[in-house]
C-alpha positions as CSV (number, residue, x, y, z in Angstrom):
1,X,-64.2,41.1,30.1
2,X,-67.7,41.8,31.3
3,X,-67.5,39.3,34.2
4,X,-64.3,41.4,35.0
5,X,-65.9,44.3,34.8
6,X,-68.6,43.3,36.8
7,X,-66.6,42.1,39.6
8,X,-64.4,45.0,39.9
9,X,-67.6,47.6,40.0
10,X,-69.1,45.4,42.9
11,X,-66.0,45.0,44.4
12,X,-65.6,49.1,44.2
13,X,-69.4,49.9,44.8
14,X,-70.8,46.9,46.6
15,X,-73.4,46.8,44.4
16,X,-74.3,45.6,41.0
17,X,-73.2,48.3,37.7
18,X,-76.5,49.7,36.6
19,X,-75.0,49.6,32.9
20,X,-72.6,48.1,31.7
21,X,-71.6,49.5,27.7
22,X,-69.4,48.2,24.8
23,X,-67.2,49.8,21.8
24,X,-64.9,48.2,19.7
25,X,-61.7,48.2,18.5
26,X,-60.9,48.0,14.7
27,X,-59.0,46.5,12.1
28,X,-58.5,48.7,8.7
29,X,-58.8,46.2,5.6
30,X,-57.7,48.4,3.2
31,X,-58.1,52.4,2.9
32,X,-54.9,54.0,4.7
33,X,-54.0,57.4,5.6
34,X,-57.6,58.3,3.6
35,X,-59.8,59.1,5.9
36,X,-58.9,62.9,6.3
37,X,-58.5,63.3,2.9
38,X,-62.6,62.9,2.3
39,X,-61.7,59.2,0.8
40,X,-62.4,55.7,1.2
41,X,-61.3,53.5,4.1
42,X,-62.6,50.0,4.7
43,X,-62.4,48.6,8.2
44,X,-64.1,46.3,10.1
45,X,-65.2,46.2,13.9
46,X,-63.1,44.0,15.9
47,X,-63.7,41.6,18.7
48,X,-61.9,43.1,21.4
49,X,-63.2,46.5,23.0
50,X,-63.1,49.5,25.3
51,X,-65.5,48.8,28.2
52,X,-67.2,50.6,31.5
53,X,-69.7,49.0,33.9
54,X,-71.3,52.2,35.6
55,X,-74.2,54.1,37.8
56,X,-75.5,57.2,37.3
57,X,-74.8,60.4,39.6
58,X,-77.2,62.7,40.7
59,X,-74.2,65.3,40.3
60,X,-71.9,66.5,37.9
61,X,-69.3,64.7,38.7
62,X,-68.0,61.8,36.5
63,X,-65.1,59.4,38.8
64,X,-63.9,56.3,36.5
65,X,-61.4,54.0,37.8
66,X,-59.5,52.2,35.2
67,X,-58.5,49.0,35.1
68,X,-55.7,49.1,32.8
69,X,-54.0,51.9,34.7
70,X,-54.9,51.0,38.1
71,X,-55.9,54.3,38.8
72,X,-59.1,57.0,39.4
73,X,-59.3,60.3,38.5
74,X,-62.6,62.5,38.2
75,X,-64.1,65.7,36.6
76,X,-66.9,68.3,37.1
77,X,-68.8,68.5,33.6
78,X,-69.6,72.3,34.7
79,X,-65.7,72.7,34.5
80,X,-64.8,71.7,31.2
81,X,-65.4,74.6,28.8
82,X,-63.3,76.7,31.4
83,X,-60.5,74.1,31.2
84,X,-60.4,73.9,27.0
85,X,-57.6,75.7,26.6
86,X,-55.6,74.1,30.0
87,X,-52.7,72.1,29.1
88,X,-54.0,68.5,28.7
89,X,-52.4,66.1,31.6
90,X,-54.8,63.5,32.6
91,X,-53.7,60.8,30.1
92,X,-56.5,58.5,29.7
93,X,-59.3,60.8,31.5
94,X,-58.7,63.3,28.7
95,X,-60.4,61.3,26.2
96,X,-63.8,61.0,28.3
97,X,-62.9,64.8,29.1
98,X,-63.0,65.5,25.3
99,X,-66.1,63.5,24.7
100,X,-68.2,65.3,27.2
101,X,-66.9,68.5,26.2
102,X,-67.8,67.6,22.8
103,X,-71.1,66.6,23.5
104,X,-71.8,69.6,25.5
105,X,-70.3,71.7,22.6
106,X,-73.0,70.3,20.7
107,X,-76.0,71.2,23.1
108,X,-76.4,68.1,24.5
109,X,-77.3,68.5,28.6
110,X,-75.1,65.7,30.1
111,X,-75.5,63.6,33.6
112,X,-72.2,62.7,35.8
113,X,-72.3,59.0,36.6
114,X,-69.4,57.1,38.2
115,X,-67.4,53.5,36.7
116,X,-65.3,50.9,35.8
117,X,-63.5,51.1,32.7
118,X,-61.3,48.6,31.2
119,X,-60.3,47.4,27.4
120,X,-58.6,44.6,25.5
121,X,-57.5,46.2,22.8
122,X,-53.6,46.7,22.7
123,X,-53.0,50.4,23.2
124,X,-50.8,51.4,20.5
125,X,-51.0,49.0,18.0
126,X,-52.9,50.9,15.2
127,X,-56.0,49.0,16.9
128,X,-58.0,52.2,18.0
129,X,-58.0,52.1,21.2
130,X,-58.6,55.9,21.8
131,X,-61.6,55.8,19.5
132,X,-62.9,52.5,21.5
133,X,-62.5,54.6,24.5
134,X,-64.3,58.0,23.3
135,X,-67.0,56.1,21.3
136,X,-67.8,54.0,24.7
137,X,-67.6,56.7,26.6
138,X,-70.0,58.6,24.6
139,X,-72.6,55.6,24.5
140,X,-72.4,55.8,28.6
141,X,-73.0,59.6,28.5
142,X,-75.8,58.7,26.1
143,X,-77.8,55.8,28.0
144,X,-77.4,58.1,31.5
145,X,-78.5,61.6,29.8
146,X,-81.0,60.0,27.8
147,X,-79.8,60.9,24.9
148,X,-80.8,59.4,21.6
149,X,-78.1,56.9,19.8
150,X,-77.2,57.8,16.4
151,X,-73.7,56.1,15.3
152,X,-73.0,58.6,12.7
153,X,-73.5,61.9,14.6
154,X,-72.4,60.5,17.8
155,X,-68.7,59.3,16.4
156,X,-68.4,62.5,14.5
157,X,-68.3,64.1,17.9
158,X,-65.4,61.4,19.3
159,X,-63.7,62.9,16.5
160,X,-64.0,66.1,17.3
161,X,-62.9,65.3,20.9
162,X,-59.7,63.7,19.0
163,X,-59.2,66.8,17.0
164,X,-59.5,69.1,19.2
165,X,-59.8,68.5,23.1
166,X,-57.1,65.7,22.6
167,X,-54.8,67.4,19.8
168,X,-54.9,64.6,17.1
169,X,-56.0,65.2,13.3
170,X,-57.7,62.0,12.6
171,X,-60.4,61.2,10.7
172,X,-63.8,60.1,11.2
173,X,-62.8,56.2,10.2
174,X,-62.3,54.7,13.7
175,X,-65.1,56.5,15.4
176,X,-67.6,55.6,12.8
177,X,-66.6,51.8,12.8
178,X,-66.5,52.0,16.6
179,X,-70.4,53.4,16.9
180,X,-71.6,51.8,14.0
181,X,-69.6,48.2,13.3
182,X,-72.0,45.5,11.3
183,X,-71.1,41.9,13.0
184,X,-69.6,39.5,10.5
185,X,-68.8,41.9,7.9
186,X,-66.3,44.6,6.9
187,X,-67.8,48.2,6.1
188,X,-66.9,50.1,3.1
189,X,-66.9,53.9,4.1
190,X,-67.4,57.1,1.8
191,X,-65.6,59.4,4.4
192,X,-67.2,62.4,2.7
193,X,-71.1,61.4,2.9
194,X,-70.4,58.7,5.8
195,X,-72.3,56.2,3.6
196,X,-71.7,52.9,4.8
197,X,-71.7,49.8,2.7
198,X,-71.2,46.2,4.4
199,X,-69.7,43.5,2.7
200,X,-68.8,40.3,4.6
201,X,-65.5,38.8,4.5
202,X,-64.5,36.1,1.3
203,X,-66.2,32.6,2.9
204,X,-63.1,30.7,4.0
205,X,-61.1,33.4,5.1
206,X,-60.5,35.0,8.4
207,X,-58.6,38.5,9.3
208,X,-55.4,37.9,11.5
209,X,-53.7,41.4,13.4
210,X,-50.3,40.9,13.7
211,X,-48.7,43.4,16.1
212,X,-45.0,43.7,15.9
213,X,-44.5,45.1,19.4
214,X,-43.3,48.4,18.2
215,X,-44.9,51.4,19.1
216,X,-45.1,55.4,18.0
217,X,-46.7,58.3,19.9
218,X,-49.4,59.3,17.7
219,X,-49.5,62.9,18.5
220,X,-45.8,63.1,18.6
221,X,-45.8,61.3,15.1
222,X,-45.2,62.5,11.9
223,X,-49.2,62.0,11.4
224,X,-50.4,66.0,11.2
225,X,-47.2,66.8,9.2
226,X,-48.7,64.1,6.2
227,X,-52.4,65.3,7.0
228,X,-50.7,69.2,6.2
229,X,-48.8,67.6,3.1
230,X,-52.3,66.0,2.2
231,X,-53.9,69.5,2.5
232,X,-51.4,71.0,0.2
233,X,-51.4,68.9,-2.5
234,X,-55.5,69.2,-2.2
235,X,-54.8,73.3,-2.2
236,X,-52.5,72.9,-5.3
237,X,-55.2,71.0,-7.6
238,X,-58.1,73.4,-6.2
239,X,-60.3,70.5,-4.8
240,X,-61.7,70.2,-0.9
241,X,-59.7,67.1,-0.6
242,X,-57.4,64.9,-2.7
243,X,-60.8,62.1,-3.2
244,X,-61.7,64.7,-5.9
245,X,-58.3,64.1,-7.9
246,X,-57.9,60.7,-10.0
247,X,-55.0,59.3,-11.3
248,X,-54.9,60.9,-14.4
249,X,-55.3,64.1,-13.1
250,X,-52.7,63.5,-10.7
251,X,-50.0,62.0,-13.4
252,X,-51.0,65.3,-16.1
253,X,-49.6,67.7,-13.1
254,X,-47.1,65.6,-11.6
255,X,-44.0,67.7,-12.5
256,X,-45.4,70.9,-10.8
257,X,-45.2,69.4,-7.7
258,X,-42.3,69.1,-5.4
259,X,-41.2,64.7,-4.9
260,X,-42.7,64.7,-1.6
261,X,-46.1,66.5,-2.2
262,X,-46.2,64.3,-5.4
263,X,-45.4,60.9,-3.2
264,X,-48.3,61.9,-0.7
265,X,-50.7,62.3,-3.6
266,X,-50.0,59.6,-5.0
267,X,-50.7,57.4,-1.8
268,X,-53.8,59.1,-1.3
269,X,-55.3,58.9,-4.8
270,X,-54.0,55.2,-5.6
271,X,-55.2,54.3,-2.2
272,X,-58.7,55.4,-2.7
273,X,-58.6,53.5,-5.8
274,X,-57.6,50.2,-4.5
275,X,-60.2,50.4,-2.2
276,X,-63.1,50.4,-3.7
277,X,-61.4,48.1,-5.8
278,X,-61.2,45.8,-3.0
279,X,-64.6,46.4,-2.2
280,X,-65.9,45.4,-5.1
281,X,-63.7,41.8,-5.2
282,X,-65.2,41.1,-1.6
283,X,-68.2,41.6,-2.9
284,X,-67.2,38.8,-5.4
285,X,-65.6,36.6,-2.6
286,X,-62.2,36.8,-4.3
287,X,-59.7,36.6,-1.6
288,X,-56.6,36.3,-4.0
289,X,-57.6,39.7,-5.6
290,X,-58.2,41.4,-2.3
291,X,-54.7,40.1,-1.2
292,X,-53.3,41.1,-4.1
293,X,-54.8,44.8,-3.5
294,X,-53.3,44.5,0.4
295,X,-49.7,44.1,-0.6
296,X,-49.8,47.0,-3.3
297,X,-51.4,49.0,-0.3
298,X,-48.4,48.2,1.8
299,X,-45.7,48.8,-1.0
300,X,-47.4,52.9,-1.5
301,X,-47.4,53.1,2.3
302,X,-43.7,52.3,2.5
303,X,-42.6,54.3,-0.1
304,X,-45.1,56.9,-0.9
305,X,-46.7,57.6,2.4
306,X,-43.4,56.6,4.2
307,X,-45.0,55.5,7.1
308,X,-43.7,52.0,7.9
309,X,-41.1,50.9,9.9
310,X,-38.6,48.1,9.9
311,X,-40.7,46.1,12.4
312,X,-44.0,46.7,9.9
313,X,-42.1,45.5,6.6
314,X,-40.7,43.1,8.4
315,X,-43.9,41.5,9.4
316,X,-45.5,42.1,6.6
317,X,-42.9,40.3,4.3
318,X,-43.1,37.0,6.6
319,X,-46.9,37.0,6.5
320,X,-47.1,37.5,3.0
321,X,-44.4,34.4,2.8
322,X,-46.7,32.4,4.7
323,X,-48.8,29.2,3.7
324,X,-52.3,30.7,3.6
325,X,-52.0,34.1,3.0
326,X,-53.9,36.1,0.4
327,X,-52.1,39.5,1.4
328,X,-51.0,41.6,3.7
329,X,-50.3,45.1,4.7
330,X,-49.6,47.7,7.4
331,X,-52.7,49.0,9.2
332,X,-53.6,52.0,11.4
333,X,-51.6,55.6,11.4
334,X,-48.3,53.5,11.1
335,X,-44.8,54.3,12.3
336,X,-45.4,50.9,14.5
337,X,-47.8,49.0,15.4
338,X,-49.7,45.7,13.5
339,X,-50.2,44.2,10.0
340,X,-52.8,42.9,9.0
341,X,-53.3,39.7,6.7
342,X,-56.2,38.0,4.9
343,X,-56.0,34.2,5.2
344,X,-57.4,30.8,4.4
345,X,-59.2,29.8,7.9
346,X,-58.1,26.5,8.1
347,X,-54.6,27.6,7.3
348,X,-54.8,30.6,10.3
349,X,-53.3,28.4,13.1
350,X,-50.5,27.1,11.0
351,X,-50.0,31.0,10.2
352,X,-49.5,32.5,13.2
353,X,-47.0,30.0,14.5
354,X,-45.5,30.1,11.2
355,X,-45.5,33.8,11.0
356,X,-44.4,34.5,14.8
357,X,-41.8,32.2,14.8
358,X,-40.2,33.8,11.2
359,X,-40.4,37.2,12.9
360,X,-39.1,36.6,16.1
361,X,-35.7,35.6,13.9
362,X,-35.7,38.2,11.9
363,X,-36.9,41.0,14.2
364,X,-35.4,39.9,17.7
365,X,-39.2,40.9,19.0
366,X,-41.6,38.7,19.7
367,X,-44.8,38.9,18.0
368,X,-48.5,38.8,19.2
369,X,-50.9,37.8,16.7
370,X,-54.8,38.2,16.7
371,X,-57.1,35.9,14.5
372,X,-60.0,38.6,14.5
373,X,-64.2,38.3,13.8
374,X,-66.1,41.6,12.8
375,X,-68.3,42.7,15.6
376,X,-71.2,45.0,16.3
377,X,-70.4,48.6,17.1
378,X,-71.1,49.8,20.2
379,X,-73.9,49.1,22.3
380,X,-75.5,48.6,26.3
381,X,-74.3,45.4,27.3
382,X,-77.2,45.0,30.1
């Protein structure tokens, strides 16, 4: 990707990118739908990544050309607390948009610059793509302001631009794995303090992403109606956020809320739950009880959460069939998207033909499967 990069900024410039910076993608372990609810999630940094090779302006202009899209657009930083409240139409430009507004929001005195940006991580597919893409975009507004790099700060602000420049509730997961990834291991992270804990990955095994080819719109999703169901329940039991209520607690008041409220809950509190559960079994190196922790994850985000789809449960029952695996599960908002399975590395070729193959019967699609290594967050390239 770099030497792609690289080529198409010199072939755009006729000159050689001045910087050339890095974030990437990621795969949640375990920890769904938890993030906005002040709870645990526990992802891992991925090796595929939102990119940009670029040169500073003396301006305040900011012109990127993507790759993906085949297209440039531009902005004038000056502009862009005028245009907050302007319908949002520039597709992919509107997350660098939301970044710099973000940053400037935030006091920080930015420099245009001009780029390449490309990515290899499948747009989509519950992979983060949009928090690869603000989370690079803020480490090039970083290195050409001369700003100072702080992972946690810095993806708190790509949420905000997801929030509110973009129009998406998420949480604070995939920008904080995104700036502040640990190479070879997942990261266990307390989404309240943004404590992060890593924990490398049972010896022997290897993460494999299993995208089904189905796809939802993430804003158009039914994501911010279960963030305001979330809320409620949280509003109902008098705590900030529904980390604060344990099972117990939950199952003592259970009949005074309505099946739906009570199903999101549940989720939510069980979820947190298994997570640190699973945190504490990787600590161990027990694959088999991190598997087994994956599938229950899956079975609450089916019926509890109600986020799967046919293509997801699908996948996830032939991976979980499959020579090799420990578990599997859904992974990212849902509605679409990938699984994602823990397997015995020298079972994982033998898998994913294994795997494909069983859901290109069953599903009529045909699969694209990922056998994944945590990577750094993001960083300057050269």
């Amino acid at each position: 990707m770099q030497q792609k990069l690289t080529s198409a900024f010199n072939d755009r410039f006729r000159q050689q990118p001045a910087l050339i910076v890095r974030a990437p993608g990621r795969v949640n372990l375990i920890g769904e739908h938890t993030d906005y609810n002040d709870g645990f999630v526990f992802p891992m940094a991925i090796d595929r990544a939102a990119w940009i090779a670029l040169r500073p302006r003396s301006d305040a202009k900011v012109i990127a050309t993507s790759l993906d899209f085949g297209e440039t657009k531009e902005f004038d930083l000056a502009s862009l607390k005028a245009a907050f409240d302007a319908p949002k139409q520039d597709g992919w430009l509107e997350y660098l948009k939301g970044v710099a507004w973000a940053l400037q929001d935030a006091g920080f005195q930015l420099k245009g610059w001009e780029g390449v940006v490309a990515g290899d991580v499948p747009i989509g597919a519950g992979l983060s793509s949009s928090a690869a893409l603000e989370v690079v975009t803020a480490r090039a507004f970083a290195a050409v302001s001369n700003l100072e790099w702080k992972p946690g700060p810095m993806a708190l602000l790509g949420q905000r631009a997801e929030n509110k420049w973009v129009g998406v509730n998420c949480g604070i997961m995939d920008q904080l794995i995104s700036a502040a990834g640990v190479e070879g291991c997942a990261l266990l992270i307390d989404c309240r303090s943004l404590e992060t804990t890593p924990a490398p990955l049972p010896k022997g095994t290897v993460v494999v992403v299993l995208d089904t080819a189905t796809r939802r719109g993430l804003v158009d999703s039914a994501y911010n109606e279960r963030r305001a169901q979330c809320e409620a329940a949280a509003r109902h039991f008098g705590v900030k956020a529904l980390r604060d209520v344990s099972s117990a607690q939950l199952a003592a008041r259970a009949p005074e809320l309505d099946q739906t409220t009570l199903k999101r809950a549940r989720h939510v509190v069980s979820e947190n739950e298994r997570t640190l559960a699973a945190a504490e079994a990787m600590k161990r190196g027990d694959a088999p009880a991190v598997g087994r922790l994956m599938n229950e994850s899956h079975e609450s985000l089916r019926y509890d959460f109600e986020v799967t789809n046919d293509g997801l449960n699908v996948m996830v029952e032939c991976a979980q069939s499959a020579r090799g695996c420990y578990g599997a599960r859904m992974t990212g908002a849902g509605f679409g998207g990938c699984a994602v399975a823990l397997v015995a590395e020298d079972h994982a070729d033998a898998f994913v033909q294994q795997v494909s193959a069983a859901y290109a019967k069953a599903a009529k699609l045909a699969a694209h499967a990922y056998v994944c290594h945590a990577a750094a967050g993001a960083r300057i390239v050269s």
